[in-house]
C-alpha positions as CSV (number, residue, x, y, z in Angstrom):
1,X,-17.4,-172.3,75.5
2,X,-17.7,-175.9,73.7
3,X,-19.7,-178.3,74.1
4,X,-20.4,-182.2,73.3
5,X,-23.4,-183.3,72.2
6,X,-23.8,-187.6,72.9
7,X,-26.4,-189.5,71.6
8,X,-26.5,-192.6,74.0
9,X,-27.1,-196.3,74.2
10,X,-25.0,-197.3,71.9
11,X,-22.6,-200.7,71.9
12,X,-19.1,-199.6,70.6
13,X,-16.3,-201.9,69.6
14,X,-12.6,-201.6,68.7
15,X,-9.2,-200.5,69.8
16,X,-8.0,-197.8,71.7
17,X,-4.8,-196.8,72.7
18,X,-4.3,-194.7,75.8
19,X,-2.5,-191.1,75.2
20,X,0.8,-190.7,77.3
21,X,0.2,-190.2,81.0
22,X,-0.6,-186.1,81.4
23,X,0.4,-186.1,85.0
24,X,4.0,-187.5,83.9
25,X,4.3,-185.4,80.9
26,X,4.0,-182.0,83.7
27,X,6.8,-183.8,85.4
28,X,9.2,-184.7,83.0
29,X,8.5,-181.1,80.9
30,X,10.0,-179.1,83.9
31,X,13.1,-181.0,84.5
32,X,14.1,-179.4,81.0
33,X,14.7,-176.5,82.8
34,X,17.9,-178.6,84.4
35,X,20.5,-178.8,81.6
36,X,21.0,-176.4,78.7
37,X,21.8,-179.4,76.5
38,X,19.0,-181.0,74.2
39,X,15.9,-183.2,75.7
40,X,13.7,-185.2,73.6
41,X,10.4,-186.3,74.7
42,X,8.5,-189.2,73.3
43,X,4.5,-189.6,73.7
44,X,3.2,-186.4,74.6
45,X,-0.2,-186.4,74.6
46,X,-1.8,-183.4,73.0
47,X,-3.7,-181.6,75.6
48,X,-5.0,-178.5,77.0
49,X,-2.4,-178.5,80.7
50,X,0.4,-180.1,78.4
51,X,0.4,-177.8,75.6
52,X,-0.1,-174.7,78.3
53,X,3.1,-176.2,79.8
54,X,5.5,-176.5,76.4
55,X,3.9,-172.6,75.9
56,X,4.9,-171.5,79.1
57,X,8.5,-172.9,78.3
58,X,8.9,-171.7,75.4
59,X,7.4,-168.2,77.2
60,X,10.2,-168.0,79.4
61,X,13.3,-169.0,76.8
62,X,13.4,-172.3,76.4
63,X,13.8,-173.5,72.4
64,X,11.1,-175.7,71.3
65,X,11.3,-178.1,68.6
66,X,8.6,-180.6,67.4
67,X,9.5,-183.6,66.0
68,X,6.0,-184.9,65.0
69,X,2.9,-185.7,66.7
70,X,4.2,-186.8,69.9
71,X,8.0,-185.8,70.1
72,X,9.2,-182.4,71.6
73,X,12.9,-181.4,71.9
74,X,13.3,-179.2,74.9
75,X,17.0,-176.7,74.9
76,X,17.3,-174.2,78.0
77,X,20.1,-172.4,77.1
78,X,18.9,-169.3,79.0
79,X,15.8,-168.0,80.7
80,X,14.4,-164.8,80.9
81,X,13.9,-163.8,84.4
82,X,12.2,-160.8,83.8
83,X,9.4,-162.6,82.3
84,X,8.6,-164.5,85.3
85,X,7.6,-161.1,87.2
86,X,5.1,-160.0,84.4
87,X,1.4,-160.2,84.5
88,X,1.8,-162.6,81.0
89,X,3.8,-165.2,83.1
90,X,0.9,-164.5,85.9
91,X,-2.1,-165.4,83.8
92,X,-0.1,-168.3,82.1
93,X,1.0,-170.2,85.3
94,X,-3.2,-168.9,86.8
95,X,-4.5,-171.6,84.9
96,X,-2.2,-174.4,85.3
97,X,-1.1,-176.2,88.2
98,X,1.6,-177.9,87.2
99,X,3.8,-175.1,86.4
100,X,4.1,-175.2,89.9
101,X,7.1,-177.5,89.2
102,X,9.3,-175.3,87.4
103,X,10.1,-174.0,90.9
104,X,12.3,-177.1,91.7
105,X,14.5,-176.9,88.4
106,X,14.9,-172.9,88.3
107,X,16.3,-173.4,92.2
108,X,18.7,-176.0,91.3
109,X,20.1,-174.5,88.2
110,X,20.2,-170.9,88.7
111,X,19.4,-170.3,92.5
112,X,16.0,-168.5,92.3
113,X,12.8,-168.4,90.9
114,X,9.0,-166.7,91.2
115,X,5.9,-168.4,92.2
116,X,2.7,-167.2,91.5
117,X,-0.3,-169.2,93.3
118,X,-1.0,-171.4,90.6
119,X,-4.6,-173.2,88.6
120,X,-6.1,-175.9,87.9
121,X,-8.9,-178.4,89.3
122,X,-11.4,-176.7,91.6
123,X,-11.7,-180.0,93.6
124,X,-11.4,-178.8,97.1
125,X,-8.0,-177.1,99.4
126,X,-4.2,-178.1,97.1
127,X,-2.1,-176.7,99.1
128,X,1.4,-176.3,98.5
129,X,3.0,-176.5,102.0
130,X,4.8,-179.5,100.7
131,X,6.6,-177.7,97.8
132,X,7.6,-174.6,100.2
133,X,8.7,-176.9,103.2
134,X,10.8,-179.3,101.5
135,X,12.4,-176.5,99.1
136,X,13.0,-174.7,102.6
137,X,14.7,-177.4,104.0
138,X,17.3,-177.3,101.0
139,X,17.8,-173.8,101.9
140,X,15.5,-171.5,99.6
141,X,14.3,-168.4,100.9
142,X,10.7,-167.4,100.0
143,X,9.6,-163.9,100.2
144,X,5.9,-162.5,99.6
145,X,5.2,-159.3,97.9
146,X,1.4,-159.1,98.7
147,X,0.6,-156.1,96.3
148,X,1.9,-158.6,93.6
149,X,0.6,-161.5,94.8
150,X,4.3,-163.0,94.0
151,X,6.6,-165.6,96.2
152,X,10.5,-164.5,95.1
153,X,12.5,-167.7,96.0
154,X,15.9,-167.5,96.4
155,X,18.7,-169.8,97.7
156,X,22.9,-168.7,97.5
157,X,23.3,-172.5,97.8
158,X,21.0,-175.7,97.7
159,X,22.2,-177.7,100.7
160,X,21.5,-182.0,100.7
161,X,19.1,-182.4,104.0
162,X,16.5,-185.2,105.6
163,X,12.8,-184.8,105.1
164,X,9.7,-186.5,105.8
165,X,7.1,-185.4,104.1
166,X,4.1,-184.1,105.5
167,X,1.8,-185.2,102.9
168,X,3.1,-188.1,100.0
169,X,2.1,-185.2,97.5
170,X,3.1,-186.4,93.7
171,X,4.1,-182.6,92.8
172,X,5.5,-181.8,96.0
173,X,8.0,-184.6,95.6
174,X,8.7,-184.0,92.4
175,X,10.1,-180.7,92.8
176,X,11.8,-181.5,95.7
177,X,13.5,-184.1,93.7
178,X,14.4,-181.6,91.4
179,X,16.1,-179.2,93.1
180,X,17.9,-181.9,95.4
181,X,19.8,-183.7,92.5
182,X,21.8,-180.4,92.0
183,X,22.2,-179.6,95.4
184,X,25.5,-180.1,97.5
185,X,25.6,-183.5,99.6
186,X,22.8,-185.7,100.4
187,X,19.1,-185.6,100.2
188,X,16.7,-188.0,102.1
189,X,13.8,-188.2,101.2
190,X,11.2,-190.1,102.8
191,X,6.8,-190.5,102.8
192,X,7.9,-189.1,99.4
193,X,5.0,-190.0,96.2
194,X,6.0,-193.5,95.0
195,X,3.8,-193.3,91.8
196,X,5.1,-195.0,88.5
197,X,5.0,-191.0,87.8
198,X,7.3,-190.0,90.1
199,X,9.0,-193.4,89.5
200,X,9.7,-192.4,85.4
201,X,11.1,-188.7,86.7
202,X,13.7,-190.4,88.6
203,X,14.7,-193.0,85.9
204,X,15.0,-189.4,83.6
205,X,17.0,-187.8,85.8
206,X,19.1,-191.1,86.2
207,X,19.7,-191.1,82.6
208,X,20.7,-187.0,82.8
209,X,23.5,-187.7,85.3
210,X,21.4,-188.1,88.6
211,X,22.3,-190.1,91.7
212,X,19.0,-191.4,93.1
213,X,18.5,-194.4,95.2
214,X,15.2,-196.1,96.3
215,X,13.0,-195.6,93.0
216,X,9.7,-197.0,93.2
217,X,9.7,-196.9,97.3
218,X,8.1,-193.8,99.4
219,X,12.1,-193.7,100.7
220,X,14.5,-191.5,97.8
221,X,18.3,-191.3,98.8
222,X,19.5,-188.2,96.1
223,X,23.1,-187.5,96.0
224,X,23.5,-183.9,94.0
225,X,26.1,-183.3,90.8
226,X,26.9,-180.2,89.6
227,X,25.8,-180.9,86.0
228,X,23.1,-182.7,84.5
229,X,22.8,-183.7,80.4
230,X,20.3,-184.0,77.8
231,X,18.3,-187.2,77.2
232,X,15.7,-189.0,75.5
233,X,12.4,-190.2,77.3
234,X,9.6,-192.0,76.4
235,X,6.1,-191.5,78.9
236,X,4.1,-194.1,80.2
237,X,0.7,-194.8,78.7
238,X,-2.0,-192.9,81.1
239,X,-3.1,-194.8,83.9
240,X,-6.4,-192.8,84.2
241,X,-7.3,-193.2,80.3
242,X,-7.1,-197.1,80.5
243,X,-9.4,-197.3,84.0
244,X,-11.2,-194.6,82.0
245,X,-11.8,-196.8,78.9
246,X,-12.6,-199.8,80.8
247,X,-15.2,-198.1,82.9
248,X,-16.8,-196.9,79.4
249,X,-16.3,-200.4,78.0
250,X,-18.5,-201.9,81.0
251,X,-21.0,-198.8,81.0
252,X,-22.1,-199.0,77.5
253,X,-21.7,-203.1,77.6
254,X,-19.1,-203.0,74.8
255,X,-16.4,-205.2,73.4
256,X,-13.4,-203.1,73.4
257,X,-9.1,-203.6,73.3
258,X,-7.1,-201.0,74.9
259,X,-3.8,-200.8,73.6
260,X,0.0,-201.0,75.2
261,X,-1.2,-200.2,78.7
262,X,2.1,-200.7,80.6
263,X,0.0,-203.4,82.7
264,X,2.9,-203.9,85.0
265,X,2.4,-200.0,86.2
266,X,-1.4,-199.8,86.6
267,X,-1.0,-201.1,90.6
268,X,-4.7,-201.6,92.3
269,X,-6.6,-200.2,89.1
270,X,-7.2,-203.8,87.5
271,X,-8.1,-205.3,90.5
272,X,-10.6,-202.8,92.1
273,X,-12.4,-203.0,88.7
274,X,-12.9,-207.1,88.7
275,X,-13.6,-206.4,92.4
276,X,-16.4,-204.3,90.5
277,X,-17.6,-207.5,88.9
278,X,-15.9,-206.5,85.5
279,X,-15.0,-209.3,83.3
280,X,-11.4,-208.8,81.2
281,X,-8.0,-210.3,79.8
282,X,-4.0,-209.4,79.9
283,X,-3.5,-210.3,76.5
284,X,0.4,-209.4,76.4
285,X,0.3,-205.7,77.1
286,X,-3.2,-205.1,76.1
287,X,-6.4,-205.4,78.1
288,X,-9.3,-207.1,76.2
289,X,-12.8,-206.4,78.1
290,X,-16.0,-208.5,76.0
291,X,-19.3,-207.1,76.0
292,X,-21.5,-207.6,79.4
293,X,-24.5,-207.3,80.2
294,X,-24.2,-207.1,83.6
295,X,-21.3,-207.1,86.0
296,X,-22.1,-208.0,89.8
297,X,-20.2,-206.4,92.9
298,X,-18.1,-208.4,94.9
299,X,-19.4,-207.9,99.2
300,X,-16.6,-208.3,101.6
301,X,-15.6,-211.7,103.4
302,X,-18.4,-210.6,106.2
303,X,-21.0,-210.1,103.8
304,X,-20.4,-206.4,104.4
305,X,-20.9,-203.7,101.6
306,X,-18.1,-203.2,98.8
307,X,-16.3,-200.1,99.8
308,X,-13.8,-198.3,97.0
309,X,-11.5,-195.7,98.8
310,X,-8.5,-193.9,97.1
311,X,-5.4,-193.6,99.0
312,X,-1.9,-192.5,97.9
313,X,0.1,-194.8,95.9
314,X,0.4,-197.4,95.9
315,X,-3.4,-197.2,97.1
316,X,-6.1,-196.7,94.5
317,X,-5.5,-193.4,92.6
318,X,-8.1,-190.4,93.2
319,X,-8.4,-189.8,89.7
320,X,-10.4,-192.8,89.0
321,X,-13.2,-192.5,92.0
322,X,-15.5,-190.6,89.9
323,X,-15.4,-193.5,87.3
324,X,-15.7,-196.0,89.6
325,X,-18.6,-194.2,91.1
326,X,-20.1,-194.1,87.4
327,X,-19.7,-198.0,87.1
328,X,-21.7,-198.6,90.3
329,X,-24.4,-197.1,89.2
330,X,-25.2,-199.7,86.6
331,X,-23.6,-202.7,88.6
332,X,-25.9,-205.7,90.1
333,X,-25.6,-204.8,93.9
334,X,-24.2,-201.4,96.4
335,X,-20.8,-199.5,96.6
336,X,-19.8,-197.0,99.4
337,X,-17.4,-194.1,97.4
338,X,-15.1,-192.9,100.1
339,X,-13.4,-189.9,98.2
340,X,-10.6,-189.0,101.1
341,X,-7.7,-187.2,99.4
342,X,-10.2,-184.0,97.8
343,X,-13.1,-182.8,99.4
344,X,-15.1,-181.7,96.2
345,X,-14.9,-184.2,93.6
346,X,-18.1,-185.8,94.8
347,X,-20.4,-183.0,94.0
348,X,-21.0,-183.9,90.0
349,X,-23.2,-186.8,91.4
350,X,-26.3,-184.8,91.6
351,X,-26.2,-184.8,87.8
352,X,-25.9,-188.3,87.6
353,X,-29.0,-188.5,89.9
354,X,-30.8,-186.2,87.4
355,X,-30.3,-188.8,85.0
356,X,-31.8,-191.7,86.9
357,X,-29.0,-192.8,89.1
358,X,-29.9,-194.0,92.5
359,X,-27.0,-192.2,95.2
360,X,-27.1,-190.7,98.4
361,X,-24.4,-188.3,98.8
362,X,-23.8,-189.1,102.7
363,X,-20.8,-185.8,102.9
364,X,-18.7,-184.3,100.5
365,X,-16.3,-187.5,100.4
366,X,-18.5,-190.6,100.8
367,X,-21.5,-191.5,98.5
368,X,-23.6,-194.8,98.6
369,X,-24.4,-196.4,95.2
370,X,-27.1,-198.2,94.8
371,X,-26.7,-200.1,90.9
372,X,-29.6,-200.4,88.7
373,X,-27.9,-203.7,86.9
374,X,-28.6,-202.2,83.4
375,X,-32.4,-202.6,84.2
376,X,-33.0,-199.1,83.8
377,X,-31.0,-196.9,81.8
378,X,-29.5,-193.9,82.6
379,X,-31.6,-190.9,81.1
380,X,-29.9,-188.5,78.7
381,X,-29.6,-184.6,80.3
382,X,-27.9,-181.1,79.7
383,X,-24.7,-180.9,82.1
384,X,-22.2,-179.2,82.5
385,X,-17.8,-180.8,83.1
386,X,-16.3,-179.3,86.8
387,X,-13.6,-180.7,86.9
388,X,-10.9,-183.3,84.3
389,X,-11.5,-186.6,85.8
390,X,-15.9,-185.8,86.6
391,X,-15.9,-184.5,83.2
392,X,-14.9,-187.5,81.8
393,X,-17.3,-190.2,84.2
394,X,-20.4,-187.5,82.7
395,X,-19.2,-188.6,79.1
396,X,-19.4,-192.4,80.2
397,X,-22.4,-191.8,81.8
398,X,-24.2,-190.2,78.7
399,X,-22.7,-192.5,76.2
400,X,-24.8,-195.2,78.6
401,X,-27.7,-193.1,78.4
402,X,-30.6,-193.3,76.3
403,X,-31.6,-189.9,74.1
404,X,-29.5,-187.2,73.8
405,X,-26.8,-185.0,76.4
406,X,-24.9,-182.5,76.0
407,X,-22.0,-181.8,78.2
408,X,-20.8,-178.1,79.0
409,X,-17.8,-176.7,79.2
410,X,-15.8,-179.1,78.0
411,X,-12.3,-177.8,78.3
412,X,-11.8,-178.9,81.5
413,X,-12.0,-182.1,79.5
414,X,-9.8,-181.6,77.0
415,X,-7.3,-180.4,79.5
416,X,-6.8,-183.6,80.3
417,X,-7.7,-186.1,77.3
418,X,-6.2,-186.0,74.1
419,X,-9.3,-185.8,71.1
420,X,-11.4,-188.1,73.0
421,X,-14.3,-187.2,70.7
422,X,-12.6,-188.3,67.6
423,X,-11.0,-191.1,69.5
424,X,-14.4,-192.7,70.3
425,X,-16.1,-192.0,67.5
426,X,-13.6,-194.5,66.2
427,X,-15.1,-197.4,68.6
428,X,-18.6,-196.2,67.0
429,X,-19.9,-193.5,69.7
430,X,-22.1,-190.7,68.4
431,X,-20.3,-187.8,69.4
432,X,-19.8,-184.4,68.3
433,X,-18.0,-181.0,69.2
434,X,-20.4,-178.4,69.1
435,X,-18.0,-175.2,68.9
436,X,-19.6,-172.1,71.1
């Protein structure tokens, strides 16, 4: 098990450019499996889920190319079935979520498919009621063999049906899309996700011979085709790096750029940070943050306290709560965290409040902030990451700090964030990888 080691308090400066968005990459990576013919993906960032992902491909017969860095050509001529019954393909898909979302494709193209309960973030109950009800509606038939632990999904014909969605889950959607734009007739789908994530699958698929109405809107109008082709796709910059990098920028009082942040796609992230009293610029697609010292809360209309809730899109994304929670603690005045969507991801605060932080965690999804306005600093402490996105607000938080933290288990971080250790030691943070 790694670790980092931070030594705190210090002002960094630069540019950073954000990786490509992880939760699109798991997306667009699975609808591979829809063609035999060639895809080619552009600004893949290299990280822990991703890379499991391309591996897990590759695993079950996909060809794998790289084409530098960032570029990977995907080719599913054939998959090996038997494969997807061993305890290899088990342990693979037990540590990743997202290969959840091969389900969708594997339907679509070859009529069947295995599902083994997958990984990922223990942040509270995922479940995956949305994937199996919407595939059901299309006409798969699941099948548990308990002594395996193994759904077998099969379907002699994907059928074009309404849905609304019980929950506007990203994934769920996502492979519900999938194995709709291959399925005979006419598939509504509506409360589906409406992230720009979901949003850049469709405009894929479009460009592979898909006929989906509605992008961008919770409403998706999919007529199937039998075939689908190869492509060439370029990812988003990651939505949760750039609010990420300006909640370290505004922690450590530092001048920083972030680079090519596909401003037009960020949604409620830029405004809940000004509402945060964060100063910065849209300088063409970059954001420019200056150094401040401090940064005041805004207090509702009523003179009420600042509440920051996440919500589905185009609500303010989960994934940023724990940093927003990690900016309040510094801010001149109070914020109520209202965590809704997971009920776990709240729990890292009580090693914020071991490093000086002033919160009351009211239940597992509200906290109250009280901000110490950069009179006090935050106290460097040994900690350890629980989860991607709370890994990642402990970072900020001891790069704020004054003395020395280390920060354990820090592959959940890496699953998530492409070399952040060499990428801020760049903007002049004291950070190093102590291998265990």
């Amino acid at each position: 098990m790694s670790s980092f080691e931070i030594i705190g308090g210090k002002k960094l400066s630069g540019e950073i450019i954000p990786q490509g968005a992880k939760n699109e990459a798991l997306q667009v990576i699975c609808a591979c499996l829809l063609t035999s013919e060639k895809v080619t993906i552009h600004n893949i960032p290299d990280i822990r889920d991703v890379n499991k992902l391309i591996e897990l491909l590759e695993a079950i017969g996909v060809k794998i190319s790289r084409n530098g860095s960032s570029s990977v050509t995907f080719e599913a001529t054939e998959i090996n079935f038997d494969y997807l019954r061993t305890k290899d393909f088990r342990d693979k898909v037990g540590s990743l979520r997202g290969s959840i979302m091969i389900l969708g494709p594997m339907l679509a193209r070859y009529g069947k498919g295995f599902v083994f309960i997958p990984g990922g973030d223990k942040i509270g109950r995922r479940r995956l009621d949305t994937h199996f009800l919407g595939l059901q509606k299309l006409g798969a038939n699941f099948e548990y063999h308990q002594q395996e632990q193994l759904f077998t999904v099969t379907s002699s014909g994907l059928r074009g049906a309404y849905m609304l969605l019980d929950e506007a889950s990203v994934t769920g959607t996502a492979n519900i899309l999938m194995a709709a734009v291959m399925a005979t007739g006419t598939t509504t789908i509506f409360n589906a996700a409406c992230e720009p994530y979901v949003s850049q699958l469709c405009r894929m698929l479009v460009s592979m011979g898909a006929k989906i109405e509605g992008i961008g809107s919770n409403l998706l109008s999919v007529t199937g085709v039998d075939q689908l082709h190869g492509c060439d796709h370029t990812l988003l910059s990651d939505m949760i790096e750039v609010g990420s990098f300006i909640g370290l920028a505004a922690m450590t009082g530092s001048e920083i750029t972030i680079k090519n942040v596909n401003y037009q796609q960020l949604g409620l992230i830029p405004e809940v940070f000004k509402r945060m009293g964060i100063r910065f610029e849209k300088r063409d697609d970059d954001i420019y943050i200056p150094a401040q010292e401090h940064y005041e809360v805004e207090t509702f209309m009523d003179g009420s306290i600042m509440t920051v809730a996440d919500a589905p899109w185009p609500g303010f994304t989960p994934d940023l709560i724990s940093i927003v929670l990690v900016i309040a603690t510094q801010a001149k005045g109070s914020v109520l965290i209202h965590q809704k969507m997971f009920e776990s991801r709240l729990f890292f605060v009580d090693k914020l409040i071991d490093m000086g932080a002033k919160i009351i965690l009211c239940d597992p999804h509200r906290a109250t902030v009280i901000g110490l306005d950069h009179q006090y600093q935050l106290r460097g402490i040994r900690m350890s990451s629980p989860d991607i996105r709370a890994g990642v607000a402990l970072l900020i938080s001891a790069l704020s700090a004054e003395g020395t933290s280390i920060i354990d288990n820090i592959e959940q971080i890496d699953r998530g964030y492409q070399q952040i250790d060499l990428r801020l030691q760049k903007l002049g943070a004291q950070i190093r990888r102590i291998n265990g």
